[in-house]
MDTraj code that builds the backbone (N, CA, C; nanometers):
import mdtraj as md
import numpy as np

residues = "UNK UNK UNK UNK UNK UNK UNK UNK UNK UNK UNK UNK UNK UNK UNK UNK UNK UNK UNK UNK UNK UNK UNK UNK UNK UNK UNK UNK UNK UNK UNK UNK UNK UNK UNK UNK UNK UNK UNK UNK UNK UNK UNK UNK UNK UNK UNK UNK UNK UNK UNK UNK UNK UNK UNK UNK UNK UNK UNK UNK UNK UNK UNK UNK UNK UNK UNK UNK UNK UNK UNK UNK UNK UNK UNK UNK UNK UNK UNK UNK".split()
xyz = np.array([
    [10.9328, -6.1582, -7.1678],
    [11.0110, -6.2790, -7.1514],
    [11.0809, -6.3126, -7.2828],
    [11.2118, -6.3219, -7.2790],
    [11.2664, -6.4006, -7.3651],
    [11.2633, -6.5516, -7.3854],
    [11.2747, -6.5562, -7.5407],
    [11.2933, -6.7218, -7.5224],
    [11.3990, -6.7283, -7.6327],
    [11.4075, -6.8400, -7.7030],
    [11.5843, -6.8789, -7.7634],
    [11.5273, -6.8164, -7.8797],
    [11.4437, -6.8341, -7.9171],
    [11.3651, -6.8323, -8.0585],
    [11.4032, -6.6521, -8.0901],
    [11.3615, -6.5465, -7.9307],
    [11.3804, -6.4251, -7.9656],
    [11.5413, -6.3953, -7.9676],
    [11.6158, -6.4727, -7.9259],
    [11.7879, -6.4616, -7.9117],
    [11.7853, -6.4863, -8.0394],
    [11.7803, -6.6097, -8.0836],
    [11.8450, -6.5868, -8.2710],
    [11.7795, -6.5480, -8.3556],
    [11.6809, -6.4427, -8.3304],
    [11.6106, -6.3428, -8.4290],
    [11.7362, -6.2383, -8.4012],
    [11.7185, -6.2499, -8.2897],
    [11.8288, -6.0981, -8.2703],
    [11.9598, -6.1072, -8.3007],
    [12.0163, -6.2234, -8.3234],
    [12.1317, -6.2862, -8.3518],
    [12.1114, -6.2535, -8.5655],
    [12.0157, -6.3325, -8.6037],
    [12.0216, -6.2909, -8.7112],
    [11.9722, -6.1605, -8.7744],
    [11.9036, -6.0788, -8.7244],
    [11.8884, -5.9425, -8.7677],
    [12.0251, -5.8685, -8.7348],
    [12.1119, -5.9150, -8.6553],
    [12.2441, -5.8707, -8.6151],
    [12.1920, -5.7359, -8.5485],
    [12.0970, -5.7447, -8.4330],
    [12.0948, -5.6394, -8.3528],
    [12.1983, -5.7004, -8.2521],
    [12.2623, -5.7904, -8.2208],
    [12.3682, -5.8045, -8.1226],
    [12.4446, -5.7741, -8.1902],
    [12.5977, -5.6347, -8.0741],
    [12.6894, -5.6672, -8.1639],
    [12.8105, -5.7459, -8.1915],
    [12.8885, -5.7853, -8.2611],
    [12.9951, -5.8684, -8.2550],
    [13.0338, -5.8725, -8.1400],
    [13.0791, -5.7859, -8.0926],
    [13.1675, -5.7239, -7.9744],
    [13.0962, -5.7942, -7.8462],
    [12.9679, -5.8046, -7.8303],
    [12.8764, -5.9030, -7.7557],
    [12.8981, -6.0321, -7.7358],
    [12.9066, -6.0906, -7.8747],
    [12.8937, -6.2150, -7.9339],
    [13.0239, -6.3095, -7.8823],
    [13.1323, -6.1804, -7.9047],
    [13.2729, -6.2409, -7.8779],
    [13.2613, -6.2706, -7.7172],
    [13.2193, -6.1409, -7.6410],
    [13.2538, -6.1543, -7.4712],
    [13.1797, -6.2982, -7.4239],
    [13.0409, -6.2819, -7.4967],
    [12.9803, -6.4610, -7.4549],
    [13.0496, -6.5870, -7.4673],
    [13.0934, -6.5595, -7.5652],
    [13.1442, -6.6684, -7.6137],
    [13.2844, -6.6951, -7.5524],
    [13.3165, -6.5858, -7.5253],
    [13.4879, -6.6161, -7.4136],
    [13.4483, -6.6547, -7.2805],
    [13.2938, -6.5939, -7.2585],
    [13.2424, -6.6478, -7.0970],
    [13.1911, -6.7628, -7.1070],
    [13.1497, -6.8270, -7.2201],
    [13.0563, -6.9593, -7.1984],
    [13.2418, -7.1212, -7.2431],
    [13.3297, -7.0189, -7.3195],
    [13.4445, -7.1345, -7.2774],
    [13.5169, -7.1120, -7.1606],
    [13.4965, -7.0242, -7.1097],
    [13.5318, -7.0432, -6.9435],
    [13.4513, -7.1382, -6.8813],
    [13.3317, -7.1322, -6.8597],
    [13.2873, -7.1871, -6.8117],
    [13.2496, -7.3258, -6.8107],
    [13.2892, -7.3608, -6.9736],
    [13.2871, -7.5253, -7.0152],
    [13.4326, -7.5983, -6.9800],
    [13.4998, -7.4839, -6.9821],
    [13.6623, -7.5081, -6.9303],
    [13.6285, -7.5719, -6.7716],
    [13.6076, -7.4785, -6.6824],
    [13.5542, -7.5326, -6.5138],
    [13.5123, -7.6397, -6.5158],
    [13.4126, -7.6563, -6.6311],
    [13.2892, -7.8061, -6.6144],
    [13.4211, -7.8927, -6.6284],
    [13.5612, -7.9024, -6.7265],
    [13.6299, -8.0041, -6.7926],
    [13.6672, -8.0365, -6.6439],
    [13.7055, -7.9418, -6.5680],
    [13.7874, -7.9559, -6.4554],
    [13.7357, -8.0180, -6.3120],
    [13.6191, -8.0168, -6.3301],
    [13.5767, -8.0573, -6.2207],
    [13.5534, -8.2467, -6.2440],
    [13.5644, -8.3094, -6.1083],
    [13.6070, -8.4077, -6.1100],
    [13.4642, -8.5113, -6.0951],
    [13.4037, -8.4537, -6.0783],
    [13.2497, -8.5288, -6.0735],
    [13.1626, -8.4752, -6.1504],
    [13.1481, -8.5078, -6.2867],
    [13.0413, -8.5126, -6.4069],
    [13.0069, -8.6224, -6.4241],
    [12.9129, -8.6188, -6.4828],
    [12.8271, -8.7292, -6.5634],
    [12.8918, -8.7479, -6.6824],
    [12.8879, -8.8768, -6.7879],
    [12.9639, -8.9354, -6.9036],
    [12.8703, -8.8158, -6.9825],
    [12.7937, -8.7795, -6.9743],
    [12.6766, -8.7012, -7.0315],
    [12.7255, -8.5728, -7.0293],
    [12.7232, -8.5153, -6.9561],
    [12.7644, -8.3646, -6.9125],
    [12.8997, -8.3752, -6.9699],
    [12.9892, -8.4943, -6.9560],
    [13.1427, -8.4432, -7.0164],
    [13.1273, -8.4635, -7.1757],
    [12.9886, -8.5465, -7.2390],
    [13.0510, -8.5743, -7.3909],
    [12.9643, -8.4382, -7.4500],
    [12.8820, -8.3873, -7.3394],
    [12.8379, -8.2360, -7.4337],
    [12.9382, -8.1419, -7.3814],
    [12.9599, -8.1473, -7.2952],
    [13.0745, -8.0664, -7.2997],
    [13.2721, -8.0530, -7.4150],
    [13.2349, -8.1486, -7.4324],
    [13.3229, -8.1771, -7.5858],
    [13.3090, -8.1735, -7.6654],
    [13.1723, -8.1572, -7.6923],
    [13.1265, -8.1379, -7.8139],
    [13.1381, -7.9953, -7.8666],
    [13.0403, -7.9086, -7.7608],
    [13.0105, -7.7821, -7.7364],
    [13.1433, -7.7384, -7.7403],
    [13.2693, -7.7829, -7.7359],
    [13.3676, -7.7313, -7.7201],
    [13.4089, -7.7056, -7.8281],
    [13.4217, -7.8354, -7.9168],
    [13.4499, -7.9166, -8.0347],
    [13.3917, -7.8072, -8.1382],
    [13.2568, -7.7449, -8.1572],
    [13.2093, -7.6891, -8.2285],
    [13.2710, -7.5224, -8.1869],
    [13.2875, -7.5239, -8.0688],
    [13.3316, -7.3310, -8.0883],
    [13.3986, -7.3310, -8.0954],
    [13.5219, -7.4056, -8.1261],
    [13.6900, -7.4184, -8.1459],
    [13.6830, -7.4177, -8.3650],
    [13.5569, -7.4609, -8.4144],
    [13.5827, -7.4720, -8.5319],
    [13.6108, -7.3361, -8.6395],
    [13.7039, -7.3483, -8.7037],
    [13.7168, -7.1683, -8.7729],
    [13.6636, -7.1948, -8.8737],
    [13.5670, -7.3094, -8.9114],
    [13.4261, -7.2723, -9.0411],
    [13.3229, -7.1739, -8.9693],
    [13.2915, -7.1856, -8.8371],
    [13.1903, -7.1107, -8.7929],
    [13.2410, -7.0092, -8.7590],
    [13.1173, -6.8932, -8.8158],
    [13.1251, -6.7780, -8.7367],
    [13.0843, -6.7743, -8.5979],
    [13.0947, -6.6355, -8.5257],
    [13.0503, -6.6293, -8.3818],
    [12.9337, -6.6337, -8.3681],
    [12.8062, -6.5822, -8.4510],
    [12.7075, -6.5967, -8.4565],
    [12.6551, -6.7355, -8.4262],
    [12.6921, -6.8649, -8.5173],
    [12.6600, -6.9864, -8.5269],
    [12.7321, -7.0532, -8.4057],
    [12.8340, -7.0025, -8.3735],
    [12.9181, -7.0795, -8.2434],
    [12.8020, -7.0569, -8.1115],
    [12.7476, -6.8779, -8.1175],
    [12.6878, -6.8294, -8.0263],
    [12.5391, -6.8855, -8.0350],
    [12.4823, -6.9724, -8.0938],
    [12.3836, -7.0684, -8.1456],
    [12.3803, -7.1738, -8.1325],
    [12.4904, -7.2589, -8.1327],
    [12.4770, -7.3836, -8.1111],
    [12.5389, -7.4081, -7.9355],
    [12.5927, -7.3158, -7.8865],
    [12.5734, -7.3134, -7.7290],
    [12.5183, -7.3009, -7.6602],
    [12.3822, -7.2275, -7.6774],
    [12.2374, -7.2714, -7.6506],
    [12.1886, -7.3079, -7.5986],
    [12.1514, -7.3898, -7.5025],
    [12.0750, -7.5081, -7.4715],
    [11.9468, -7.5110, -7.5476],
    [11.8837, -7.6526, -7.6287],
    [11.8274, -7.6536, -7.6822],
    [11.6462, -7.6635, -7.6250],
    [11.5693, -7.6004, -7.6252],
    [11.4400, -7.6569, -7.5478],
    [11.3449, -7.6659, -7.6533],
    [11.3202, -7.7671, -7.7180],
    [11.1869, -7.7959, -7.7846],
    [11.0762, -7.7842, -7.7807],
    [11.0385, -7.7057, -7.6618],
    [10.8917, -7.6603, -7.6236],
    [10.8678, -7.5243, -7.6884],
    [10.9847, -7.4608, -7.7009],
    [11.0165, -7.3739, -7.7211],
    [10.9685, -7.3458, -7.9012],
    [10.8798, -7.2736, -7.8719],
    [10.7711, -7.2584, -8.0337],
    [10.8262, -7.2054, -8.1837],
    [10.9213, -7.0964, -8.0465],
    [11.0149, -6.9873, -8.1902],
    [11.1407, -7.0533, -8.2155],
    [11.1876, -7.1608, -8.2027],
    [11.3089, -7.2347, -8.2359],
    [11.2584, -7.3611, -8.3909],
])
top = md.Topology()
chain = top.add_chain()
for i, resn in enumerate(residues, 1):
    res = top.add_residue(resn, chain, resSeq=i)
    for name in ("N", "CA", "C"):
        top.add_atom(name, md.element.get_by_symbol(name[0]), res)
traj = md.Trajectory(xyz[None], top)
């Protein structure tokens, strides 16, 4: 079983490769793109969704850190 904790080990040992990093990251703003579009969200769901947007649109971050903070965060979660 994976958990987030083993994603950004693997993220920072850079066993993913870029080339990975990029396709996610073009699939996860598609898919925050759909969320913008759809007409019934929550004030909740649309201000993380702007955010999340807000941050992978920034050219201080690399793909790595973009591909990190899109995430969903779970605090139970031991290795985070």
């Amino acid at each position: 079983m994976f958990t987030i904790g083993n994603i950004f080990n693997a993220i920072d040992s850079h066993s993913l490769p870029e080339k990975e990093l990029l396709e996610t990251l073009i699939a996860i703003r598609q898919v925050l793109s759909e969320i913008k579009q759809k007409e019934q969200t929550t004030p909740e769901l649309s201000d993380n969704v702007k955010n999340v947007s807000k941050m992978l649109d920034d050219p201080k971050l690399d793909n790595a850190h973009k591909f990190k903070i899109s995430l969903p965060n779970y605090p139970d979660d031991p290795f985070v």
